[in-house]
N, C-alpha and C positions, 0 to 999 in steps of 0.2 A: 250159532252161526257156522259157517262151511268151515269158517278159520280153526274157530274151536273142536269141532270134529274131527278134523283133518288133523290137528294135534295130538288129538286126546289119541284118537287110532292108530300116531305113531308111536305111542309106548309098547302097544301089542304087538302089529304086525309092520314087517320089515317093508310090505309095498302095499299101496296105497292104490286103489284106483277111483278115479272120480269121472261122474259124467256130468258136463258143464254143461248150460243152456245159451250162452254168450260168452263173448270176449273179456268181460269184468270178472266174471266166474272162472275161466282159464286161468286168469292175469292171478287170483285171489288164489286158485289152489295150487299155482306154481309156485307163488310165495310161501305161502303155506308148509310147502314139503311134500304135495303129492308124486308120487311115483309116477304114476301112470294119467294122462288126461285121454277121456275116451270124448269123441264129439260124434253122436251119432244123428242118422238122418240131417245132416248136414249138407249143404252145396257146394261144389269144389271154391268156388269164389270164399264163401264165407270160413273154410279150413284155411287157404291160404293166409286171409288178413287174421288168423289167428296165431298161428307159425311164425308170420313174419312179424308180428307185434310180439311175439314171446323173443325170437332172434332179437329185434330192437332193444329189450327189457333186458336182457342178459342172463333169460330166465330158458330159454329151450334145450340148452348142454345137460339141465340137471333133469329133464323127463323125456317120458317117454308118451307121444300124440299118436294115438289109436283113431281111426274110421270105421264106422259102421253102420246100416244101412244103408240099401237103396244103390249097393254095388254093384255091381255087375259085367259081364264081359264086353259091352259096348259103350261101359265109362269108367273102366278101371282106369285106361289111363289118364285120363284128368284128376282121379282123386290121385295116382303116385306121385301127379306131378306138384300138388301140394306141399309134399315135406312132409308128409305123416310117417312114422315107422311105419 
């Protein structure tokens, strides 16, 4: 499971990155202890309700939310306005 990996990988290495497919996988590796959540080819709508569902959880002080794909200089600013790092 993501859970079990995500542990096992914190014995070796000090950060973690995961790229999640949905909000349950987010929610799961922020608990879990990943470092880093990567959401790529994502849509700014779909980053935000993930952000703001980790803010709700009390779960977004301890990672770090990456964006990737599909960026660009004619909608970067809608992904900043997300809350991604």
């Amino acid at each position: 499971s993501l859970l079990e990996l995500i542990q096992k990988a914190r014995k070796q290495y000090r950060t973690i990155e995961v790229e999640v497919e949905n909000l349950n996988d987010a929610i799961l590796a922020a608990k879990a202890g990943a470092s880093i959540i990567m959401l790529d080819n994502r849509a700014p709508k779909e980053i935000s309700k993930i952000v703001n569902t980790l803010k709700k959880l009390h779960l977004r002080d301890k990672i770090r939310i990456e964006a990737s794909g599909g960026i660009d200089f004619t909608n970067i600013q809608s992904y900043a306005r997300t809350g991604v790092d």
